[in-house]
N, C-alpha and C positions, 0 to 999 in steps of 0.2 A: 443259644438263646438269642433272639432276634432283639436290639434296642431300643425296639418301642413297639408298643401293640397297635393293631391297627385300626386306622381311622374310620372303618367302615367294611363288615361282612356282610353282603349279600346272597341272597340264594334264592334262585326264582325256581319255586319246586313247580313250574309246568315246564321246564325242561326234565326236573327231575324226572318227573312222572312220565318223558319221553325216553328216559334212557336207559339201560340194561339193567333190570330189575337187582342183577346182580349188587350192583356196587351198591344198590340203597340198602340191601340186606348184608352187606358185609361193614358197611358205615354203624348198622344195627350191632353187627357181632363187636366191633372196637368198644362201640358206648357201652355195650352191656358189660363191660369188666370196668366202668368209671364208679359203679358204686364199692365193687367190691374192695377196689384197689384203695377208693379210698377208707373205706371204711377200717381196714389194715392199718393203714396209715397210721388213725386213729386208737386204734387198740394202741401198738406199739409207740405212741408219739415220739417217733426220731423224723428229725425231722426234714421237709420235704424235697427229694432228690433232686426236684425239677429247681428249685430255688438256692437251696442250701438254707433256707429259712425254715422258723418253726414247725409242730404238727399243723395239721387242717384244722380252723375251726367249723365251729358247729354250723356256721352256712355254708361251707364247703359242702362239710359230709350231707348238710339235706338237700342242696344241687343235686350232687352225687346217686341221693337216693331220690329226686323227681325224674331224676334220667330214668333211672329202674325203672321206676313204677311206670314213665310213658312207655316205653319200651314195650313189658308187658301189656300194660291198656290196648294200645294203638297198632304194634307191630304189624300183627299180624293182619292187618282191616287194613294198614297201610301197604302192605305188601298186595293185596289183592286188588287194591285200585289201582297201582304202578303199575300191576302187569297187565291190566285194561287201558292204560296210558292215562289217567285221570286224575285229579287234584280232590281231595277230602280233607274235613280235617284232620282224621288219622292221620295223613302224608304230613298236613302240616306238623301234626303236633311231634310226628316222629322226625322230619327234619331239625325243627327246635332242639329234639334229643340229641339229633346225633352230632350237630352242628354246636350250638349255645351249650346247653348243659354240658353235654360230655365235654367241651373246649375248657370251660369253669371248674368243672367238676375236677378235671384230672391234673390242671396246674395250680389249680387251688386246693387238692384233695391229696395229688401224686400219685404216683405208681408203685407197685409191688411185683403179685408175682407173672398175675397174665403177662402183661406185656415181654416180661422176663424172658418165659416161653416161649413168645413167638420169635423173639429175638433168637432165643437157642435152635428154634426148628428153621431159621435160615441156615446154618450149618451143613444142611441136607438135604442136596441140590432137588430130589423128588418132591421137594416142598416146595420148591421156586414158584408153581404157577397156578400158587392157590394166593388168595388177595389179602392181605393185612387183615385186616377184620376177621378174616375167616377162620386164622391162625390164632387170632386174640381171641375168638370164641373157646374154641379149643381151651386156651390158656388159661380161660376162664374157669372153665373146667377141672381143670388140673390145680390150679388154687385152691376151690374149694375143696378139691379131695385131701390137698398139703396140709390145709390149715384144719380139716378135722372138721367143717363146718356142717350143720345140719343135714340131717338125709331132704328135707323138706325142702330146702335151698338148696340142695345139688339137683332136687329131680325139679322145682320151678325153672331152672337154669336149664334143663335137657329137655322141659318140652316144651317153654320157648324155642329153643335152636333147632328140634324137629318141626315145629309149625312151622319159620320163618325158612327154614331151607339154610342150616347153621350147622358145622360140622361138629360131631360129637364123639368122633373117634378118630383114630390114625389113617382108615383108610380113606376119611373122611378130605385127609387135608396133604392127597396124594402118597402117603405111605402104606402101600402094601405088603405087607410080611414084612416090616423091619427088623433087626438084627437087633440083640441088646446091645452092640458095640453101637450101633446108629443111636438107639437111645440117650445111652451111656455118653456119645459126644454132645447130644445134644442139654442134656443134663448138664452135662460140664460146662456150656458154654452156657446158659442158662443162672449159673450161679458164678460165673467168672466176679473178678473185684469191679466193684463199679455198677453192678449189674443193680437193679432197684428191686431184684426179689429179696435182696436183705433189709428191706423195706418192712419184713415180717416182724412179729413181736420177738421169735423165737428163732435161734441160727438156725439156715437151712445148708445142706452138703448136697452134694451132686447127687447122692446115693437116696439122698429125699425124695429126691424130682424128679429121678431116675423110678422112683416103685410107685409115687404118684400119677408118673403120665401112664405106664402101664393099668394102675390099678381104674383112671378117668376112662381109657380106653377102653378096657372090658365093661365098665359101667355103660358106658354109651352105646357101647356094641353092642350086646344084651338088652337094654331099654330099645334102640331103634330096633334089635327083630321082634321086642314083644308089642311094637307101636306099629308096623307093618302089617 
């Protein structure tokens, strides 16, 4: 943790709007696990990993969920004006999101199991050169399938990431044909002590988030050939 926040964030989205569409759509896949994670938080109130302080309160978690809801609104309308190099308010409003809210949202709301994930898919090196966000999509992913969450909120969450060009499978995030044992470490590292996927209401084991990422994988891979 850094000892004082800062005096001043800036972000001038006509560069944004000049720069590789990529990295605004993967700043998109980080924020879009800021409601979930915290939302978690909140179920389970233990309290918050990033502080060691209480659960989130209740403007925590509605940051957390103005993030969502820009996200969906604007994403995708902001994505199509990036790749025309152009400034909307989509752009802005999704800068905001992914910038502001998601900042608020995830140190005042915490983490759970996304980030978890993508922490675990560093384990394996085929994963190295896909970009933070894109791995937190995913993990997003895999959350909702852990935690049992609605089919309606797992499949709002997969066709945002197919609009926006958001991974929703394995092969998505450079694994092709991984091994169970590839899983299986990544599982492991993923729920190592310390890790903020125990962040959950209810204990999670390797063995969890090991048939999780598999079962978000088939979900995803199956959604995107019936979206193609």
């Amino acid at each position: 943790m850094l000892p004082t926040n800062p005096d001043c964030v800036l972000v001038d989205t006509a560069i944004i709007a000049k720069a590789p569409i990529r990295f605004l759509v993967s700043g998109m896949g980080d924020a879009l696990a800021t409601f979930w994670e915290a939302d978690t938080c909140a179920k389970s109130c233990k309290p918050n990993a990033l502080t060691g302080e209480a659960p989130p309160t209740l403007a925590a978690v509605a940051i957390a969920r103005l993030c969502y809801d820009t996200l969906l609104e604007h994403g995708y309308f902001a994505k199509l004006a990036v790749e025309k190099g152009v400034v909307t308010p989509s752009v802005e409003a999704v800068v905001e999101a992914n910038t502001l809210l998601s900042g608020l949202g995830f140190e005042s709301g915490g983490l759970a199991a996304s980030h978890a994930v993508h922490n675990g898919f560093t384990a394996l090196e085929a994963s190295h050169g896909k970009l933070h966000g894109e791995k937190v999509a995913f993990g997003t992913l895999t959350q909702l399938v852990l935690e049992g969450r609605p089919s309606e909120d797992i499949y709002d969450v997969l066709d945002f990431c197919l609009k926006v060009g958001l991974p929703v499978c394995l092969e998505d995030i450079g694994l092709t044909n991984p091994t169970r044992e590839e899983i299986r470490l990544v599982a492991e590292a993923t729920t190592a002590e310390g890790e903020t996927i125990h962040a959950t209401w209810f204990p999670v084991t390797a063995g969890m988030v090991e048939d999780a990422i598999w079962a978000a994988d088939a979900l995803g891979s199956e959604y995107k050939e019936d979206m193609s």
